[in-house]
N, C-alpha and C positions, 0 to 999 in steps of 0.2 A: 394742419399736420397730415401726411400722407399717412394713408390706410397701412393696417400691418400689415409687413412682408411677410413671405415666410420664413425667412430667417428667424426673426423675433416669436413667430409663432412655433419655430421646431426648437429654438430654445428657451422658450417657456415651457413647452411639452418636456422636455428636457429636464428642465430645472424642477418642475412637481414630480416627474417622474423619480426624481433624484431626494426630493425630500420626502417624500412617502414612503422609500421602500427606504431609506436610512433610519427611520425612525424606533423600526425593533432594536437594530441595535445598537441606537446612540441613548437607547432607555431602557434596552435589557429586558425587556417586555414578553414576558411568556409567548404571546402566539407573533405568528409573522416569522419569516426567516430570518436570520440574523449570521452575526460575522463569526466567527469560532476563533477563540483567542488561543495560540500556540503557547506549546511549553512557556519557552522563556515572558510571559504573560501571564497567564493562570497560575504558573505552578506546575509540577509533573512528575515524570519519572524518565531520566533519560538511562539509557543499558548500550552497552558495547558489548557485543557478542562472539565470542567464536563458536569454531564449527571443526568439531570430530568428523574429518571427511573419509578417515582411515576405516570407519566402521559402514559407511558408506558403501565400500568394497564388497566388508562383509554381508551385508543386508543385498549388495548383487549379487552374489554367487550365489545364497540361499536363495532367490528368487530364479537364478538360472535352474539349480539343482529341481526347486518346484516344478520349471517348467518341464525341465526331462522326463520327471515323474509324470505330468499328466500326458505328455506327449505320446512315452512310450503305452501307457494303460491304455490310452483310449485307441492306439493301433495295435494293442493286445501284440508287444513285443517284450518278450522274458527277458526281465534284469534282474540282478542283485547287486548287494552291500553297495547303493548309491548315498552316497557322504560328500562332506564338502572340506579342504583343508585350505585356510590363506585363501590363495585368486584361483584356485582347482577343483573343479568338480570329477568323481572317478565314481567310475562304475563297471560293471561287469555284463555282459550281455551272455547268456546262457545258450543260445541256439548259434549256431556258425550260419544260419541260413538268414537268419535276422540282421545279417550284419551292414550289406548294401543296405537295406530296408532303412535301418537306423541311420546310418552315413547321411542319405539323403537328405532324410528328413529332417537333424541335425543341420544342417548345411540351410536347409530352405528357412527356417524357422526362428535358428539363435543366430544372433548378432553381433560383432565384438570377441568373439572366444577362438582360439583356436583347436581343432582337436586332433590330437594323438592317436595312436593304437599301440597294443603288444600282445597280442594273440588277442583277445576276447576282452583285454581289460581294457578302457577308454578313458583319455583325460582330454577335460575340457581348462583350455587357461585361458582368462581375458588375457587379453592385447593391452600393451600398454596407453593405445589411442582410446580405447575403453575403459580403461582404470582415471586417466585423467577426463573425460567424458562426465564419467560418473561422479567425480568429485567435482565438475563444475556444476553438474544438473543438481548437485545436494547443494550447494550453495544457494541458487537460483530456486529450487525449490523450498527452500527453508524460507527465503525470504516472502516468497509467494503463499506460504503456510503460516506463517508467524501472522504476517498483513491480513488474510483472510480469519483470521481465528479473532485478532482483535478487534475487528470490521463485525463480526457476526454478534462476538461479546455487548458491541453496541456502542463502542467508544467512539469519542467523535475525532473526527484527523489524525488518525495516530501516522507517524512516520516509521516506515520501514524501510532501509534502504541498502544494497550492497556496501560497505565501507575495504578500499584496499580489493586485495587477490581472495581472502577467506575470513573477512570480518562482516558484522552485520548489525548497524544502527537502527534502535530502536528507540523513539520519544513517543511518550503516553501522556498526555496533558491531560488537569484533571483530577490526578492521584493525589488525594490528601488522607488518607490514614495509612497507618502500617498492615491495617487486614486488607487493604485494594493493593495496596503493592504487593505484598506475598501472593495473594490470587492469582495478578497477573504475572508474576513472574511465572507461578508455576502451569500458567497455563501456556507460556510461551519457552516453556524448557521441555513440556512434556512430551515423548518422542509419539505417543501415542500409537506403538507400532502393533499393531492387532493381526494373530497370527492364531488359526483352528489346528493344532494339533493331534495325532495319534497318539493313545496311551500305550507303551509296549508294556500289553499284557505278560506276556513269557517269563518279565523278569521284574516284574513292577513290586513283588513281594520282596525285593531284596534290594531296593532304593535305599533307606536308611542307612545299609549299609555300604553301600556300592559307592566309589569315588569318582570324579568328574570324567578322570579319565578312560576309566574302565568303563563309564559309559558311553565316555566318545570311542571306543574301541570298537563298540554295538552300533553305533552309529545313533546315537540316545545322544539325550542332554537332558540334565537334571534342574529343575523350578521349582521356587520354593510355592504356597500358597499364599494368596494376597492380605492374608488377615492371621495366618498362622505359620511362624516361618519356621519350624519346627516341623511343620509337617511337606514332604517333597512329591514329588511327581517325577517320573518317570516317562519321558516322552519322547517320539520318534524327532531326530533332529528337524528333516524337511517335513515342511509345516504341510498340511492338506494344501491347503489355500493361508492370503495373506489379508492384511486390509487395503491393498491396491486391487482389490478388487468392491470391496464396497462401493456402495453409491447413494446412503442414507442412514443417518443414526438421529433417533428421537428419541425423549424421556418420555416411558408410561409405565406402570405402576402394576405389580402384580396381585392374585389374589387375598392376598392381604393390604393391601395401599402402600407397600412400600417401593422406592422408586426401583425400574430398572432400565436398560438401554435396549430397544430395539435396533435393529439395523438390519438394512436390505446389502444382497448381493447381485453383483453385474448379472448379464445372463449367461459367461463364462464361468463363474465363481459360484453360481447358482445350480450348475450342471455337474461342475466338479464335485460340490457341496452336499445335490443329489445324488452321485455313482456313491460316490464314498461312504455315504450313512448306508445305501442300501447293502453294499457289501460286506458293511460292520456294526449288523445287530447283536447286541449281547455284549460290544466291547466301548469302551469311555474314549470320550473326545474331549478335548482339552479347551477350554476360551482362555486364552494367555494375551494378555497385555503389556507390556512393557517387560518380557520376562519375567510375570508373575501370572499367574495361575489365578482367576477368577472362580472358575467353575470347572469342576468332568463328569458330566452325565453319562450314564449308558445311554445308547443309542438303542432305543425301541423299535423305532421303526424307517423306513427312508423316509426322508426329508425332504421335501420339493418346496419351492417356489424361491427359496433363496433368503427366509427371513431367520435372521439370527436371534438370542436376547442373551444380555449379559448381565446377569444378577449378582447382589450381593450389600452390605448393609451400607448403603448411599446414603449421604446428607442431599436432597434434595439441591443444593446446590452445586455440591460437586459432581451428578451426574448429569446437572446441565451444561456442567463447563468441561466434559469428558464427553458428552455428546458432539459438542463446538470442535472438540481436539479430533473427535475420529470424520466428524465430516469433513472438515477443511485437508483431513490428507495427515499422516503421520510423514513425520523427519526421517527422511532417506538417515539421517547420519546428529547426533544426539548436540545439542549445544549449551554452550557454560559461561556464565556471567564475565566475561574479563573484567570490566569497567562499569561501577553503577555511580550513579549519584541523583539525589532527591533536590527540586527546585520545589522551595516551598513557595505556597501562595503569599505571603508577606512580599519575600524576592518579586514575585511577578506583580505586585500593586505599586510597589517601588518601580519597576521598571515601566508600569502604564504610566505614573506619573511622570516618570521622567521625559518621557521620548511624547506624551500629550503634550508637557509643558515646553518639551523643543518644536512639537511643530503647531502651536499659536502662538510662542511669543515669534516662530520665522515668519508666520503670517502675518500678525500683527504689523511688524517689519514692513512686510515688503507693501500690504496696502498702504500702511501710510507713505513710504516712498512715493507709489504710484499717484497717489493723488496731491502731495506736494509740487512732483518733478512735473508730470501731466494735467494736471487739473482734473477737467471733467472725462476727458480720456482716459484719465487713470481710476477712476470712480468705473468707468463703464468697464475697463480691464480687470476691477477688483471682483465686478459683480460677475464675470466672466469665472473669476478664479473661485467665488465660492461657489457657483454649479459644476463647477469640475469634481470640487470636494465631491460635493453630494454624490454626485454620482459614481463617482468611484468608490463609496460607501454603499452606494445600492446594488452597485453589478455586484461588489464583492458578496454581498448579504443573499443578495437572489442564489448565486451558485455556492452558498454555505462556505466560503474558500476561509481557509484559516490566515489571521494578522499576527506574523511574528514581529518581533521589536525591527529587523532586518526590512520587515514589510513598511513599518509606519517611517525608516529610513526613507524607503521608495517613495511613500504620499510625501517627504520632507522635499525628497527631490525634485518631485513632481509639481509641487507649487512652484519651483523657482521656473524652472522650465517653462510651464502655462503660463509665468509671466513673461518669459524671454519671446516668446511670439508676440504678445502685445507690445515690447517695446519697440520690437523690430516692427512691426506697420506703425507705430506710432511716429518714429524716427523717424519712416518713407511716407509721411504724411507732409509731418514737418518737413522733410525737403522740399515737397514738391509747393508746399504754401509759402515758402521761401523764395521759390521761384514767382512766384505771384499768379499760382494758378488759383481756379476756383477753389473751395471746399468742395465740392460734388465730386470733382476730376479728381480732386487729390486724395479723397478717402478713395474712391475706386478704383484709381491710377496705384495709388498705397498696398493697397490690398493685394494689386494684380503681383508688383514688383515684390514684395517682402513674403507669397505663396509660396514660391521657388526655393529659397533658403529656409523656410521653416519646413516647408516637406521633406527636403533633402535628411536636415538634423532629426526630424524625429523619426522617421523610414528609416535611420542608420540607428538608428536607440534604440527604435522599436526590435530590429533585428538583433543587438545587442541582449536584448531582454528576450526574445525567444530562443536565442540558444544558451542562454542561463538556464531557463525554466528547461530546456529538453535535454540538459547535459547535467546540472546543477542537483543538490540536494538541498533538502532540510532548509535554513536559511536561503539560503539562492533563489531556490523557488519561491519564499514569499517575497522577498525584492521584487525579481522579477515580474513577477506578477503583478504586483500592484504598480512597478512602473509604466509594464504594457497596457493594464488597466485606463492608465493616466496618459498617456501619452494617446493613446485616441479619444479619452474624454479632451482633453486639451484640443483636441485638432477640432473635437464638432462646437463646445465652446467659446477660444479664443479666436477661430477662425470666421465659422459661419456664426457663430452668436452675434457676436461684437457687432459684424460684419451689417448683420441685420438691425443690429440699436443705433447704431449710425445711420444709416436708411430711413430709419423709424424716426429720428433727430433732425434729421438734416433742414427741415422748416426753421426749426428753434434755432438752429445754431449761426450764429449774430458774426459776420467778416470783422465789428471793429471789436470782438472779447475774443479772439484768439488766444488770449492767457490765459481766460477762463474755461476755455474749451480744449484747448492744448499745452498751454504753461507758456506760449511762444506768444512776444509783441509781434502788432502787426509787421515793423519795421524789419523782422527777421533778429531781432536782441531779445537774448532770455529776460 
């Protein structure tokens, strides 16, 4: 018997490679990475989302309005009654000498808006390239914030993904009570929009009874508190600063141990943050979240460094999961359940069995074929097809990749496939032994002729299944994947495996049992 090739030697490296690192999770074994079973497997929470992108709008023009505001202060240019109506920001500039000043500056700075004049008074209106702009980046941002939020939570593969022009797919595998589903729902609804407000003093004593309007007349908006909605606030509509300027929120605990939210600001939102307290000692500043009022402290003293804290009676849980919502980014623009539905885990054990039991009894199948129609050819092609398993079980396990039922579709397809290469040099084996060549010539003669047709088919698969996976969602991408997965195990397998145990054989294998080595009589009669 000649020495091992390397063929034989890179697929045996192969094949332990392939059952060691399948082992976590064909036994579910605490340590070692393992495969992550999709929704429609486990069980889960699938949600169809839309998306309020008309508020979107409005959450731009208050953030334009803001920037006016610090624009103009920090170049110490006199305005009044700056307010926001619909897609319009208006303001009044007080000096006629400030007026180039402001033009410019305006011009150099905001983006998207157009501005007006009529004597002193100034209106800013997005562009309609900017209103649709906006509603596309809240889409794409929501999606980006939803994904990050449940990634931090800790969940394992969840799927987020654009569905349509303004829809947003979301599957959460894994959810089996009613208190994880409520959690996460409302941890992926919550707009978490964090905004530092001025309290208007001058008028704050006559909230109660002052109405919405006649507060937006002031240029006011009225918030209830977060634990007492009885009791209002009275607050300058454009916010100091927003939470797009944040850039960290942690849970720690005040001088009593009860929880609260710290959180850091950029080093823009940390200067703004600083002029503003130093310029308003003796008056309340507002922490409002969601349009509710957390907290208004007086302001004792200027504030530097940029560190906020947001107190108030926290479950320790839910200021973990409000910390998650203000780091990952609040939602440009507010979203609402369209579509739920719960897959329970029973559904997902039914469905492991079913699509296990379709793909060993197609296995099953197709070895015994091969070792019928082929003989020992077909033995060596089976043992080809069970390292392919393996290892398409282990790559998937190494990079944690999640197996949906659409995926264990792909491994169904993928065994037929790994065998279609084997028949195909099988076939140009037998031809050429037909012809009355050697065995030596005809297995490497086989090999060389049946390369070409199996590269072509899987090179066109393979390319099939990468632009599933880069265009594809949800299902698509575990297909795809697992078939690209297989379609290069296949190739290092049923190509250079085989390729190598034939090599490795070729002593043993006897010119008068070609039935037993190939299914074929010598004479060229099955």
């Amino acid at each position: 018997m000649k020495t091992l090739n390397f063929r034989v030697i890179l697929f045996a490296f192969a094949l332990i490679f392939g059952v060691v690192f399948s082992i976590p999770s064909l036994t579910q074994s605490e340590s070692g990475k393992k495969i992550t079973l999709g929704l429609d497997l486990q069980g889960g929470l699938h949600m169809l989302l839309g998306i309020k992108s008309d508020v979107a709008i409005e959450s731009r023009i208050k953030s334009i309005a803001a920037s006016v505001k610090y624009l103009f202060d920090d170049e110490e240019i006199i305005f009044d009654d700056l307010r926001t109506d619909g897609t319009k920001v208006t303001f009044e500039l007080l000096d006629q000498d400030d007026v180039a000043k402001a033009k410019a500056l305006l011009k150099k700075e905001l983006e998207g808006v157009t501005l007006s004049e009529n004597g002193l008074k100034f209106t800013l209106t997005m562009t309609q390239e900017e209103m649709a702009r906006t509603k596309a980046n809240a889409i794409k941002q929501a999606v980006d914030t939803i994904r990050n939020r449940l990634n931090e939570f800790g969940l394992a593969e969840p799927t987020v993904a654009k569905q349509g022009e303004d829809k947003i797919l979301v599957e959460v595998p894994g959810i089996k009570t009613q208190a994880d589903e409520q959690r996460i729902r409302e941890l992926i609804a919550r707009a978490a929009h964090l905004q530092l407000m001025a309290v208007d003093e001058d008028r704050a004593a006559r909230v109660m009874t002052m109405s919405p309007n006649e507060a937006k007349s002031y240029g006011d908006v009225i918030l209830p508190d977060v634990y007492n909605a009885h009791q209002k606030y009275l607050l300058r509509a454009i916010p100091v600063l927003d939470g797009s300027m944040l850039t960290d929120a942690k849970v720690g605990f005040d001088q009593n141990n009860q929880p609260v939210i710290n959180f850091t600001l950029n080093g823009q939102g940390a200067k703004i943050f600083g002029d503003f307290t130093a310029k308003a000692v003796g008056k309340r500043m507002a922490v409002v979240l969601d349009n509710k009022v957390y907290s208004a402290p007086v302001i004792r003293e200027r504030i530097g460094g940029g560190h906020v804290q947001i107190s108030g009676n926290f479950k320790l849980e839910e200021a973990h999961d409000l910390a998650i919502a203000l780091r990952s980014g609040a939602l440009l623009a507010p979203v609402y359940v369209m579509e739920k539905r719960s897959v329970g885990p029973s559904l997902g054990a039914d469905n492991i069995k079913a699509s296990s039991m379709a793909l060993i009894l197609g296995f099953v199948l197709v070895v015994i074929f091969m070792i019928l129609y082929y003989g020992m050819a077909g033995v060596i092609a089976d043992v080809a097809l069970i390292g392919n398993l393996f290892l398409i079980l282990a790559i998937m396990s190494l990079f944690g990749a999640t197996l949906t039922l659409p995926g264990m579709a792909g491994i169904v397809l993928t065994v037929g496939m790994a065998v279609d290469a084997n028949v195909i040099i099988n076939e140009r084996i037998r031809e050429l032994l037909h012809e009355g060549k050697s065995i030596a010539k005809s297995i490497e003669e086989g090999y060389d002729k049946a390369f070409t047709a199996i590269l072509d088919a899987n090179v066109t698969t393979l390319i099939a299944a990468v632009v599933l996976w880069a265009y594809g969602t949800g299902p698509l991408k575990g297909f795809a994947l697992t078939m690209g997965i297989g379609i290069l195990a296949s190739m290092l397998t049923a190509i250079v495996g085989t390729h190598g145990i034939y090599q490795w054989l070729l002593p043993k294998i006897d010119k008068k049992r070609l039935d037993f080595w190939f299914g074929i009589k010598t004479g060229g009669e099955k």
